[in-house]
Legacy VTK file of the C-alpha trace (Angstrom):
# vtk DataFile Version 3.0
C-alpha trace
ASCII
DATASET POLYDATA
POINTS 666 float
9.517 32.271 -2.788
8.282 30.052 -0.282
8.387 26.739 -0.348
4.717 25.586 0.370
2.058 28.305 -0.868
-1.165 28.098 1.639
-4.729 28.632 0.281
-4.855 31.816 3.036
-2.419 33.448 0.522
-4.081 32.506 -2.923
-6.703 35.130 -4.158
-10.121 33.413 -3.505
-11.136 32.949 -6.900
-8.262 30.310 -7.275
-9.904 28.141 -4.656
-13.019 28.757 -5.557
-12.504 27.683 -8.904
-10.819 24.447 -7.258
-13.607 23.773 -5.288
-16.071 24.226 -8.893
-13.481 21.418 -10.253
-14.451 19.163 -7.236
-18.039 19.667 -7.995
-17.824 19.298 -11.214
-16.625 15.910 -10.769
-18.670 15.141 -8.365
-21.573 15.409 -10.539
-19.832 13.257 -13.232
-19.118 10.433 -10.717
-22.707 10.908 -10.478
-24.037 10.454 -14.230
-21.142 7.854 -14.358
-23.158 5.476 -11.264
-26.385 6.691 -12.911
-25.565 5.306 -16.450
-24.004 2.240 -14.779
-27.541 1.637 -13.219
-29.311 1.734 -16.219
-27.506 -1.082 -18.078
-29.375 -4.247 -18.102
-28.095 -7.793 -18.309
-31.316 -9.018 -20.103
-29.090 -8.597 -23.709
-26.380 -11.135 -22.726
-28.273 -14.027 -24.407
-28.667 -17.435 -21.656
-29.309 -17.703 -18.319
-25.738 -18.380 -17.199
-24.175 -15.209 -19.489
-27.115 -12.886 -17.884
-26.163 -13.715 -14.170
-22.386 -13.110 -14.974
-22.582 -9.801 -16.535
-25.627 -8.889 -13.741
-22.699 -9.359 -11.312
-19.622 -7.664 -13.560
-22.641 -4.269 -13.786
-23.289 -4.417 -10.227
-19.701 -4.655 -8.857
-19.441 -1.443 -11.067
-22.127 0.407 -9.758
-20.669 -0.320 -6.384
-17.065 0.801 -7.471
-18.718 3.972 -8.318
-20.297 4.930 -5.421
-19.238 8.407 -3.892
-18.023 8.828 -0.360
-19.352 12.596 0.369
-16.546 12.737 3.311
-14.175 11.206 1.147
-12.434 13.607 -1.075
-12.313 12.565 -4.461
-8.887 13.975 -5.431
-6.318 15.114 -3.663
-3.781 16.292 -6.114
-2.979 18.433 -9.137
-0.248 17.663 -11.078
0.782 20.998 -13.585
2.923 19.709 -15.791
5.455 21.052 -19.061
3.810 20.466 -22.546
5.493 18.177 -24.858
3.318 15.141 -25.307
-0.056 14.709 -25.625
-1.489 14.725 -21.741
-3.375 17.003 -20.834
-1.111 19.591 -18.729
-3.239 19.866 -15.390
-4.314 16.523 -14.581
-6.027 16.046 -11.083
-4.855 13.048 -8.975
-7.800 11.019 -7.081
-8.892 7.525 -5.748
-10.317 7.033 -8.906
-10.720 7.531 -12.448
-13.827 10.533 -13.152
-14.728 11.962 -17.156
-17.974 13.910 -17.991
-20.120 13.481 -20.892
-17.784 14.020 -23.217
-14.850 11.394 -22.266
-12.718 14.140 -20.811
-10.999 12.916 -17.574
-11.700 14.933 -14.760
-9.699 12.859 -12.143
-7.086 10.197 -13.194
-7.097 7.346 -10.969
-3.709 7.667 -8.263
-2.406 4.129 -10.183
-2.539 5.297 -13.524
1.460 5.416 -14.370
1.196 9.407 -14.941
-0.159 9.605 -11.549
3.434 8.470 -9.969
4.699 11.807 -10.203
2.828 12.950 -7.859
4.795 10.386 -4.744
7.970 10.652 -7.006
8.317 13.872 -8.520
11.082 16.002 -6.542
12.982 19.095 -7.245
16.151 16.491 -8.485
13.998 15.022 -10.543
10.791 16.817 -11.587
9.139 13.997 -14.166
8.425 16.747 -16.458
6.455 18.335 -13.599
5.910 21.791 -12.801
3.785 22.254 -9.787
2.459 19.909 -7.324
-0.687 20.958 -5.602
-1.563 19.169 -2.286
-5.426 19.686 -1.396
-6.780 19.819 2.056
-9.817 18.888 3.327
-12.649 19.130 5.738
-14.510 16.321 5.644
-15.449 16.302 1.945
-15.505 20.058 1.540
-12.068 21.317 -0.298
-10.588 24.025 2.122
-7.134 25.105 1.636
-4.234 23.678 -0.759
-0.062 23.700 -1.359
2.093 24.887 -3.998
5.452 23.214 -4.343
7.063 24.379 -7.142
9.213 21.555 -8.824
10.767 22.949 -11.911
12.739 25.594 -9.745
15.355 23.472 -7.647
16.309 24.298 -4.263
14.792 22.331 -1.271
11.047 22.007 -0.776
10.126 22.007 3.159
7.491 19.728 5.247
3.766 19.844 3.600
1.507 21.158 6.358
-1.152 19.459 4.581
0.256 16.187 4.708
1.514 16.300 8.310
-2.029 17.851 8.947
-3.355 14.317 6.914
-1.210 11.789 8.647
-2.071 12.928 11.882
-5.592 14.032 11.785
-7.304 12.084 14.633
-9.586 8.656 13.439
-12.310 6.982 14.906
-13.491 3.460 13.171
-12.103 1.447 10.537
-8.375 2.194 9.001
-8.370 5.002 6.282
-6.965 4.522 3.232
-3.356 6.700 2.582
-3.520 7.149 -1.033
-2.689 10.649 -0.293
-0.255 10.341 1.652
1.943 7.158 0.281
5.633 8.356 0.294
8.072 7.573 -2.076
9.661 4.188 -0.585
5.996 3.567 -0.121
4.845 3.933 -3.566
7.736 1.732 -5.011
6.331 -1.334 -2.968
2.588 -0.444 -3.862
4.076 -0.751 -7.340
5.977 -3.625 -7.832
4.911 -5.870 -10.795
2.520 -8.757 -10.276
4.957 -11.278 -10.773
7.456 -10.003 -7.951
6.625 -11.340 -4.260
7.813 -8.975 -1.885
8.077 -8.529 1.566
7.966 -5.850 4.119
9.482 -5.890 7.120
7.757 -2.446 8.597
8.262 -1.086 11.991
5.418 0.497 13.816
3.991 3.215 12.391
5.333 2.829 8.564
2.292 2.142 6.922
2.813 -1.301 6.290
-0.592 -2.722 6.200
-1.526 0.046 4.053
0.857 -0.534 1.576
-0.060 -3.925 1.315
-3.493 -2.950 0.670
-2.750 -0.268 -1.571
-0.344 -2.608 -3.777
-3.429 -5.111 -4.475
-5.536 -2.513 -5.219
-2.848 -0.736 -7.771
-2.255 -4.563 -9.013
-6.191 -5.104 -9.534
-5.799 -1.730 -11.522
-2.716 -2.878 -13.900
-3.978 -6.525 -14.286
-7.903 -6.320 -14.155
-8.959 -9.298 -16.570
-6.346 -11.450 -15.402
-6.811 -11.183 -11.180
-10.210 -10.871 -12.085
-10.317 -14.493 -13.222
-7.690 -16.267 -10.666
-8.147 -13.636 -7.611
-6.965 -11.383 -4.775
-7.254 -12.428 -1.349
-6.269 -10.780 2.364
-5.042 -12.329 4.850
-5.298 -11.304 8.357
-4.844 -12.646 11.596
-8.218 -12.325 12.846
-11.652 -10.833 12.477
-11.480 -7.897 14.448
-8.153 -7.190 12.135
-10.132 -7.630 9.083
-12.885 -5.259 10.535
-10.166 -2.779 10.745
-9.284 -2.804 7.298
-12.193 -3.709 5.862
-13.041 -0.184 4.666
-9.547 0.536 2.474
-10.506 -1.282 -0.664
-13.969 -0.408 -1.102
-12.793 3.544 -0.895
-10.438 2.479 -3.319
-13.291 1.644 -5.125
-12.171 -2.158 -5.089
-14.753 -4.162 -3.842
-14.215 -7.675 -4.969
-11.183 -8.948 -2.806
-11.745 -12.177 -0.397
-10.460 -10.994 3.028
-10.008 -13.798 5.598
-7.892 -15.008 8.591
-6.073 -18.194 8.521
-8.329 -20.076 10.316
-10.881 -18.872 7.795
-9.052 -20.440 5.231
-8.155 -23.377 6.486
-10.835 -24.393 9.111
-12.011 -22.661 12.090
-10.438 -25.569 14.131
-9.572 -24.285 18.268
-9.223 -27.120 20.108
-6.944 -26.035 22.867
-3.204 -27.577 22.812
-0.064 -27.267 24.320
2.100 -24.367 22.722
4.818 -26.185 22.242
2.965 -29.314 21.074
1.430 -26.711 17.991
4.844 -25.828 17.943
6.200 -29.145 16.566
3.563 -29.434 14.608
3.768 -26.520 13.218
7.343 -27.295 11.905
7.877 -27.675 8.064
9.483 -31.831 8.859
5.765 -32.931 9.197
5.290 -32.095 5.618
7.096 -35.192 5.063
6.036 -36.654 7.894
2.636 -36.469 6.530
3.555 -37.341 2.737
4.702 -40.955 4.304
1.668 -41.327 6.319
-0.938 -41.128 3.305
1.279 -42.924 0.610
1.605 -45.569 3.477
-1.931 -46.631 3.197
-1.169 -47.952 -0.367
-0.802 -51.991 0.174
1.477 -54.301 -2.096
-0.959 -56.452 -4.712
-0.801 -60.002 -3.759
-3.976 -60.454 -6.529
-4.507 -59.828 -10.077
-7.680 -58.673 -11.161
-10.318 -60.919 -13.746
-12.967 -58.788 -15.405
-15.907 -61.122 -17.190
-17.679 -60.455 -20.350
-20.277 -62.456 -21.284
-18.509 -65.864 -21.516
-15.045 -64.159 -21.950
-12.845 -63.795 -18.675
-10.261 -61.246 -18.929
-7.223 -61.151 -16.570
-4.564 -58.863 -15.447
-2.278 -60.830 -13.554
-0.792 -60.020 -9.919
2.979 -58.752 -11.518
1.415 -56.201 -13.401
-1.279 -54.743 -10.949
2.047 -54.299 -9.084
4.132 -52.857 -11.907
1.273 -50.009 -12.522
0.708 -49.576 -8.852
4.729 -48.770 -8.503
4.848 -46.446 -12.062
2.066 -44.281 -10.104
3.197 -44.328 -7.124
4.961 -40.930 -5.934
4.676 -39.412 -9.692
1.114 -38.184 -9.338
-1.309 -36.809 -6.290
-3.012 -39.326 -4.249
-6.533 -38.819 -5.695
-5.407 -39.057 -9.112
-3.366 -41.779 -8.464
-6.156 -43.366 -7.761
-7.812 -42.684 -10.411
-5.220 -43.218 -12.777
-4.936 -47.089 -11.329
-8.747 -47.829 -12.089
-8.145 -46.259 -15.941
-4.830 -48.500 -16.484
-6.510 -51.749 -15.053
-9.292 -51.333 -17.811
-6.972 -50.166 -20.212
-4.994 -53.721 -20.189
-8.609 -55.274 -20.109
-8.768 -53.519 -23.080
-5.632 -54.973 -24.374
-7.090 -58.085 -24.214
-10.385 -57.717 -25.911
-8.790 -56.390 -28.620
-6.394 -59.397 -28.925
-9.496 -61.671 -29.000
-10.838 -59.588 -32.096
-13.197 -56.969 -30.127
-13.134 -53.147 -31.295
-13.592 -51.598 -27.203
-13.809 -47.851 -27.501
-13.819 -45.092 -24.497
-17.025 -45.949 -23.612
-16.613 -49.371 -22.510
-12.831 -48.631 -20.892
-15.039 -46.155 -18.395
-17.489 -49.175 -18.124
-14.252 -51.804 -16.841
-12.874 -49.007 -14.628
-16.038 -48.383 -12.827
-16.783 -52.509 -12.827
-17.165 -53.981 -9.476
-13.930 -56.640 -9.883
-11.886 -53.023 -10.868
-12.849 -51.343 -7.989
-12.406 -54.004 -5.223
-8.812 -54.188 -6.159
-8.482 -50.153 -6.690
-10.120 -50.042 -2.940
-8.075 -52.637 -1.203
-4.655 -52.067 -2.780
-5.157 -47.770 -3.288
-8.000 -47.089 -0.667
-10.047 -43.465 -0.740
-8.863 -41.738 2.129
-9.784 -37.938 3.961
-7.010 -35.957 4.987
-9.035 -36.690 8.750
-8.481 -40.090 8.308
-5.074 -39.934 7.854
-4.221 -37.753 10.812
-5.994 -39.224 12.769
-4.158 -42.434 12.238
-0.746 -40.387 12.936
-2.192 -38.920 15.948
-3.623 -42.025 17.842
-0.816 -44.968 16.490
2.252 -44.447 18.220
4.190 -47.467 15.446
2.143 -45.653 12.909
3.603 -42.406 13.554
7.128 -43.663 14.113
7.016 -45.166 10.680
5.718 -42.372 9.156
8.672 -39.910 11.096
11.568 -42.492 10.641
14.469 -40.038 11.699
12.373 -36.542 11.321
11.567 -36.328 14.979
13.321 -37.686 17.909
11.184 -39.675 20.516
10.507 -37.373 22.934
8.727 -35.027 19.994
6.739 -38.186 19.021
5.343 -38.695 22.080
4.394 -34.895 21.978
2.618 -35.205 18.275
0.727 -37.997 19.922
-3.003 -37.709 21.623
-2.667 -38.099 25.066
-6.854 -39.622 24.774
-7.060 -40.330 21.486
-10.940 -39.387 19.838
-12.738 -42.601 19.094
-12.392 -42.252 15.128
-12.077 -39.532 12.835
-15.630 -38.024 12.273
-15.630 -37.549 16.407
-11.973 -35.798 16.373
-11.668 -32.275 17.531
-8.885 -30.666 15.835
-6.563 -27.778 16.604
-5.436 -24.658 14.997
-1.866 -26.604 14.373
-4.098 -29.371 13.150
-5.931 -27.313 10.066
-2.516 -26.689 8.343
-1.439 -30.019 8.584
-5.355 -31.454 7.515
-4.842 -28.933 4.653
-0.767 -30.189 3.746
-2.765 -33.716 3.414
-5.958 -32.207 1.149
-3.454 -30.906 -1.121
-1.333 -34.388 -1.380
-4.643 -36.073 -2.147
-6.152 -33.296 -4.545
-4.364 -30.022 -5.952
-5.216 -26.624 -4.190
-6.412 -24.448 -6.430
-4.264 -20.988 -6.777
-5.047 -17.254 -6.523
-3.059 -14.552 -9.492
-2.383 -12.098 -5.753
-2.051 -13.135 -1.659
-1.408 -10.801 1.219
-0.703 -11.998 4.388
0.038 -9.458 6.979
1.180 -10.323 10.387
3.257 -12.901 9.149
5.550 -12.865 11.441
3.547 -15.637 13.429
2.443 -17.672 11.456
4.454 -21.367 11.707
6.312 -22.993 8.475
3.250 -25.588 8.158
0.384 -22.353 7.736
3.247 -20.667 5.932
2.990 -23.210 3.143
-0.699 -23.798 3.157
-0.528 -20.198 2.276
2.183 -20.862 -0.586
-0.501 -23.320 -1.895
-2.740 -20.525 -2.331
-0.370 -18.200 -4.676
1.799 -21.223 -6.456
1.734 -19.890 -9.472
0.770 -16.151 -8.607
2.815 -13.977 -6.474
2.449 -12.642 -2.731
3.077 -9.442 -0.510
4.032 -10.659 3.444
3.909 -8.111 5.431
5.387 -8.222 9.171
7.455 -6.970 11.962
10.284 -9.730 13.555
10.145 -7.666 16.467
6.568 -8.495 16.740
6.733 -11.779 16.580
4.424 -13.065 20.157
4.193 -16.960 18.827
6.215 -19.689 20.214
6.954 -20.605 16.430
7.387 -16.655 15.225
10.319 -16.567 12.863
13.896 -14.681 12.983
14.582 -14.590 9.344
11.954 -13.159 6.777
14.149 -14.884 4.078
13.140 -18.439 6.195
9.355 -17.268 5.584
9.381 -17.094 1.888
11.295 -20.402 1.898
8.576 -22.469 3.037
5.853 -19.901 1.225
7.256 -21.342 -1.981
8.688 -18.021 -3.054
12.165 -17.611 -2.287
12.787 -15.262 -4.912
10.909 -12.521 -3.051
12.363 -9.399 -2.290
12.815 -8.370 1.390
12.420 -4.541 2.053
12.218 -2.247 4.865
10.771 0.168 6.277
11.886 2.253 9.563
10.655 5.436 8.613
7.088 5.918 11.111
4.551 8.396 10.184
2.025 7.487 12.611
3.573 6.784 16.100
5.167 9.616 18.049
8.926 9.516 18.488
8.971 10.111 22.429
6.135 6.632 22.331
8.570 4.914 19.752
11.899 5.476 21.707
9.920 4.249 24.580
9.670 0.923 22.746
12.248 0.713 21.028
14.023 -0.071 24.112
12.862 -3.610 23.952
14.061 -4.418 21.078
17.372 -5.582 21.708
16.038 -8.430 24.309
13.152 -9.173 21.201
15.066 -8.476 18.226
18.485 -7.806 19.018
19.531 -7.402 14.868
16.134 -4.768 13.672
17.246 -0.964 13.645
15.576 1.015 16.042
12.367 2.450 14.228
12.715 6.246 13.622
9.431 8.541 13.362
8.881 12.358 11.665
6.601 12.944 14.154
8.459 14.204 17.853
5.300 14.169 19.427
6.735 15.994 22.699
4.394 15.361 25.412
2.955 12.413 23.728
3.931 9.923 26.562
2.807 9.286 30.519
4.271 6.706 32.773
1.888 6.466 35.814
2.437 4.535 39.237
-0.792 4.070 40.401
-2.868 5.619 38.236
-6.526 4.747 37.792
-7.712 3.651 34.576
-11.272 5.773 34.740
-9.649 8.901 35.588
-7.014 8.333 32.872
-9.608 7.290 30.277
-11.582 10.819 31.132
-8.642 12.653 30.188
-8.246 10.838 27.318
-12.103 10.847 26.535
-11.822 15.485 26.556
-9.433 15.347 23.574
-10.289 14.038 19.653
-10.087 10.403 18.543
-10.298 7.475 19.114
-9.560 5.609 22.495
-8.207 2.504 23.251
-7.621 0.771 26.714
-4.852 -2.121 26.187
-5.159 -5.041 28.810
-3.592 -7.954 30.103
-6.380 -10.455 29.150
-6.956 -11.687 32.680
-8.105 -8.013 33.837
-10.190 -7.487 30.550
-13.785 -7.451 33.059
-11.856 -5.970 35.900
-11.233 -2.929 33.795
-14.454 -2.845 31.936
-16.020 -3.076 35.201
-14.161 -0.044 36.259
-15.358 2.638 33.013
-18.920 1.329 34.035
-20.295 4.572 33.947
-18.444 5.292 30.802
-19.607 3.940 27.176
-17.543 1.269 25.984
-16.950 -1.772 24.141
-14.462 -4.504 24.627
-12.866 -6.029 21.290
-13.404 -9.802 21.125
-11.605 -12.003 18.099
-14.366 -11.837 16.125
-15.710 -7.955 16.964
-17.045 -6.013 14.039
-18.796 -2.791 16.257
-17.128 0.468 16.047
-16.694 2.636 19.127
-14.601 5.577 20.140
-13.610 4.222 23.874
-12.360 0.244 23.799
-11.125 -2.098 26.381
-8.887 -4.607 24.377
-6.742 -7.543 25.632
-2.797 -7.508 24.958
-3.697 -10.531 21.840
-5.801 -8.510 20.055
-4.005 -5.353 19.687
-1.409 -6.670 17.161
-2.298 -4.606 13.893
-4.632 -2.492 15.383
-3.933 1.664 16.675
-5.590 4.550 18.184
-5.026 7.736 19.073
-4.805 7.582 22.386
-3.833 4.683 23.850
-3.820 3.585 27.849
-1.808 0.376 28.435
-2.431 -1.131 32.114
-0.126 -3.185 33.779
2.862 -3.930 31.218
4.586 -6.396 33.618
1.472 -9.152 33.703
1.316 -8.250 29.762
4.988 -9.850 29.659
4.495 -12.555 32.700
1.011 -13.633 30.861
3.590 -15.501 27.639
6.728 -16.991 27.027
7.332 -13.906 24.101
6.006 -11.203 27.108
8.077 -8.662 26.206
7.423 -8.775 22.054
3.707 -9.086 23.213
4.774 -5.463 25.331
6.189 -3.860 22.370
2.887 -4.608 20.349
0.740 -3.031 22.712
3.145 0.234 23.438
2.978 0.690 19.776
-0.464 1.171 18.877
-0.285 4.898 19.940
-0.797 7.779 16.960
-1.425 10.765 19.348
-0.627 9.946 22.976
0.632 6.786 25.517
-0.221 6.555 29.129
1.374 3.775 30.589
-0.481 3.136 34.401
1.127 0.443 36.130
1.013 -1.052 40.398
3.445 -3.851 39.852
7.474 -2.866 38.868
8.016 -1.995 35.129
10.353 -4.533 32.838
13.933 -3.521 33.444
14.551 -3.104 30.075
11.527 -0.172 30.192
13.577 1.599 33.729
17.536 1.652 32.138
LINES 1 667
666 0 1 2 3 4 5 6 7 8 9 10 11 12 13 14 15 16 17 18 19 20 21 22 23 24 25 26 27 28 29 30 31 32 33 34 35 36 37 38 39 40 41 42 43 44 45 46 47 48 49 50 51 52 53 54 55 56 57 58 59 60 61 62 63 64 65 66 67 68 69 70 71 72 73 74 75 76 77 78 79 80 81 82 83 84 85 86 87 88 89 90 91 92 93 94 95 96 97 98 99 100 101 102 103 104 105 106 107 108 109 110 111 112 113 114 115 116 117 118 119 120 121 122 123 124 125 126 127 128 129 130 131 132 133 134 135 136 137 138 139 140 141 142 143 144 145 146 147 148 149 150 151 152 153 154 155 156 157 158 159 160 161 162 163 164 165 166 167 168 169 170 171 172 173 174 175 176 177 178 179 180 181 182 183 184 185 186 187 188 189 190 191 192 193 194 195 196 197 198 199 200 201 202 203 204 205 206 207 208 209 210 211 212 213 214 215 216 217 218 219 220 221 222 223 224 225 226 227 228 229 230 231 232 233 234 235 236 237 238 239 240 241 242 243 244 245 246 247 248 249 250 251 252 253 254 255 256 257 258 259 260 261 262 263 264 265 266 267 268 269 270 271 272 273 274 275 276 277 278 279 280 281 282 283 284 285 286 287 288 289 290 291 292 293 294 295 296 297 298 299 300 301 302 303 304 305 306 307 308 309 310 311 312 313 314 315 316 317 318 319 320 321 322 323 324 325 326 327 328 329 330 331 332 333 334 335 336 337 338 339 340 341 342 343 344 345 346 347 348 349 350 351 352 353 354 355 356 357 358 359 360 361 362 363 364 365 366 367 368 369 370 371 372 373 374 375 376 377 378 379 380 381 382 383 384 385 386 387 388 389 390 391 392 393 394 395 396 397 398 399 400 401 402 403 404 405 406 407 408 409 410 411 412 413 414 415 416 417 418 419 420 421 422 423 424 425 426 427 428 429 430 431 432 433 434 435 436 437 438 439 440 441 442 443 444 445 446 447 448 449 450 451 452 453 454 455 456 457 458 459 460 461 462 463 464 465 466 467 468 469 470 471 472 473 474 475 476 477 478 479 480 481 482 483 484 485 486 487 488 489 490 491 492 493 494 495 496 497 498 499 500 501 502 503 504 505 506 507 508 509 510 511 512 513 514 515 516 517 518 519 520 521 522 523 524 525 526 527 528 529 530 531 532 533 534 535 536 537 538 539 540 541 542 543 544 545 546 547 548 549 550 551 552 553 554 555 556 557 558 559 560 561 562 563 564 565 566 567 568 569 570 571 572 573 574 575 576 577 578 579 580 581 582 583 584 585 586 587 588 589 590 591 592 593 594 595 596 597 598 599 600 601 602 603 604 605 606 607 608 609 610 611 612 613 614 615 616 617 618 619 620 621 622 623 624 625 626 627 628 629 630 631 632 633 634 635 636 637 638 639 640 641 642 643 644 645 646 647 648 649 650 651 652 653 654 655 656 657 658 659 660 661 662 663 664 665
């Protein structure tokens, strides 16, 4: 028997009756969209209550919403009786019943779903047959067998080779039906395990992040409903990429941002290595000095009147509460705290003269103006701009604040070579924001999400790392990265080191080597830079041989390469050193094209994209220009080189004037 039964060889009716299954549920996902329409908030009572379930209804409506090129399973599990499942259960992005309650399609998270990544002939889960679908566009076309319950080996799926590979144009596709089984385990991890994924090119590693918050939003709905989900990207074009994977997941209420989102869209330009020493995790003490600095010794006690009554707290004690607050509590609250004791021992002493104060009247000696002249001058109200700008622009300032953190020389670096004229006028860099955040939490807690991803974490330095950490304190995390893409003067070694200063060192660190996406002759290409950028990774290994998927070109143009390109399917795009970005664009005039920018959102088949912006991104056909002014363009060149060679999923033309890298010639 073979291994894989093709639709071609199934009588017709058994498809056709497959393909009156998908409409079937079609029209259910329907009437399920149409009945969520019809429910009105107007019975929820008050104003407030209406507006909150108005939102809850129309986030549902929008869950439900059908994607006619989308299919909307792409599974059948037949499985042994013994329980009470049903024994054919159909395996889709989401969860479909008709009129009667009767599922249709279970949801891919639902835990009887799992079989369908996990079953195997070793171990069948109780299941039977596995039946892969195939598609075009949303039309149901052709399907597997693979018979589970027999033993013996069960060969490649044609459909799912046919899946991974099928050429894209636009946004990133979800892979629910595709996840593999080292996959699925990280998609399913529990909520309160942070892991992290070191993933080669081509392993799916972005997807599985996204795919484990949207199976987590699925398991823990109330509770990440109420403390939330958020992406993390490293820029907008990035998030653009993605942005389509939840929503077809039907998950459509997940923040997606960059770090500079989050933390201020700050870009005044700076040295690299000056962000660089900023960007190191000392200045979080650094910084902790420099605000609880500002708090001045109390050489005054403070005298609150009432009527013809003068109450006093006397200089000793002003300093005794000022020390038992100091350090124990957040800056703000500190503060705070100081103006509530103060009245309190005003208090004190009304009551010893006979009085009967209550709340109302310790608020009243808090708020009094003797109170807070004292508060202000000994515990003053500072910004987190205030304070760095003070450590920026006071060289004895700083030095007190560093004491033996940072040697001179890295002082004088921290320091403004023309400092601003005051804070409100400062322009800040992107090292600044994390270090303007560090000080916004010292002064005030950040709030924390239940779920963070942060992909591309590779680059980001110790100081964003735990402005991140902030963000999922007392929820979990998925990092997702590649050390051998790390193209940031501060880009860690050690993925252990990263969730260290992202406050959860319990993670777990997993890998994954295994490429689905990139060719193997394009991966062995660029593999042979890793052991000058990441001398201890494993060499990436991909399914796919993809003979004939590579082209080295001396001389080559770029227009006549790009026509080639531009006669097969899929999507196109032209990786650049970011000097030549007009040159080339200049050169497909003629041809219809964009060029990505940080911030691009368009979709087009043919792009021109600089070397920075690649990271994350892929296409399936790919034409990199000049690798050697990729590498001379940044001290990490050659990581930078690896990113871009990378990006391929059908085919890699290399064109190049100048001499290729040695290590790309051995």
């Amino acid at each position: 028997m073979p291994a894989h039964q093709l639709a071609p060889d199934i009588p017709a009716d058994v498809l056709a009756s497959e393909q009156a299954h998908l409409a079937e549920s079609r029209a259910a996902l329907k009437a399920m969209r149409t009945h969520a329409e019809s429910l009105s908030a107007d019975a929820a009572g008050d104003w407030v209550s209406q507006q909150i379930l108005q939102s809850l209804l129309d986030q549902r409506v929008a869950a439900l919403a059908d994607h006619p090129d989308t299919p909307l399973f792409f599974g059948r599990l037949d499985r042994s009786a013994g329980d009470d499942l049903p024994t054919t259960i159909y395996v889709g992005r989401r969860h479909v019943h008709d009129g009667n309650s009767r599922a249709l399609v279970i949801d891919w998270r639902a835990p009887v779903s799992r079989a369908f990544y996990q079953a195997s002939p070793a171990e069948p889960m109780d299941i039977v047959r596995r039946r892969r679908f195939g598609y075009h566009g949303g039309a149901l076309t052709a399907f597997e067998d693979e018979p589970l319950a027999e033993g013996g080996e069960i060969g490649p799926s044609k459909i799912l080779t046919e899946e991974i590979e099928r050429p894209r144009t636009g946004p990133m596709r979800d892979i629910v039906a595709t996840i593999q089984p080292d996959q699925d385990e990280i998609v399913r991890s529990t909520l309160s395990q942070t892991v992290c994924v070191q993933g080669a090119p081509g392993t799916g590693k972005t997807a599985v992040g996204l795919h484990r918050a949207a199976y987590l939003l699925f398991t823990h709905r109330e509770r990440l409903a109420r403390s939330g989900v958020m992406i993390v990207g490293p820029n907008k074009a990035f998030l653009s990429y993605i942005s389509s994977v939840l929503p077809a997941l039907g998950e459509v209420k997940v923040d997606q941002t960059t770090v500079a989102g989050l933390l201020g869209e700050h870009a005044w330009p700076e040295e690299p290595m000056v962000s660089a020493v900023k960007g190191d995790a000392r200045m979080a003490a650094v910084l902790e000095r420099a605000l609880w600095l500002h708090i001045v010794k109390p050489e005054e006690g403070v005298v609150y009147t009432k009527g013809a009554y003068r109450f006093r707290v006397a200089d000793y004690e002003v300093r005794e509460i000022v020390a038992s607050l100091r350090g124990t509590t957040r800056y703000g609250p500190g503060r705070a705290a100081l103006a509530q004791r103060l009245a309190h021992q005003v208090l004190v002493r009304m009551e010893q003269r006979g009085e009967s104060p209550d709340d109302r009247v310790q608020d009243a000696v808090a708020r009094s103006k003797p109170v807070k002249q004292l508060v202000d001058a000994v515990w003053p109200k500072l910004t987190p701009e205030q304070v760095l700008f003070r450590l920026l622009s006071d060289p004895a300032f700083l030095a007190k604040a560093c004491k033996s953190d940072f040697s001179p020389e890295e002082q004088e670096m921290l320091l403004w070579r023309k400092p601003f004229r005051g804070h409100r006028s400062a322009k800040w860099s992107a090292a600044d924001a994390a270090l303007l955040d560090e000080l916004a939490d010292l002064i005030e807690r950040t709030p924390s999400l239940g779920h963070l991803v942060v992909d591309e974490a590779q680059d980001l330095s110790e100081m964003q790392l735990r402005a991140l950490g902030r963000r999922c304190r007392n929820g979990s995390a998925t990092v997702l990265g590649d050390l051998a893409q790390g193209t940031t003067p501060w880009s860690t070694s050690s993925w252990e080191t990263v969730l260290k200063h992202l406050g959860q060192a319990d993670g777990e660190v997993t890998e994954l080597t295994l490429g689905f996406r990139v060719p193997r002759e394009v991966l062995d290409y660029a593999a042979q830079l890793l052991p000058s950028i990441a001398p201890g990774l494993a060499p990436p290994r991909s399914l796919r041989p993809g003979v004939g998927s590579l082209a080295v070109r001396q001389g080559g143009a770029v227009a006549e390469a790009v026509r080639e390109a531009l006669e097969r399917e899929g999507s196109i795009g032209v990786i650049v050193p970011d000097a030549l970005v007009a040159g080339v664009s200049a050169e497909l005039d003629g041809l219809a094209h964009a060029v990505l920018g940080p911030d691009s959102t368009e979709e087009h088949r043919l792009l021109v994209i600089p070397a920075t912006l690649a990271k994350g991104l892929e296409y399936d056909h790919v034409i990199v220009v000049e690798p050697a002014d990729i590498v001379a363009a940044e001290p990490r060149g050659l990581a930078r080189l690896y990113v871009v060679l990378t990006r391929a999923v059908t085919s890699l033309t290399v064109l190049h004037h100048k001499a290729l890298p040695a290590q790309l010639t051995a």
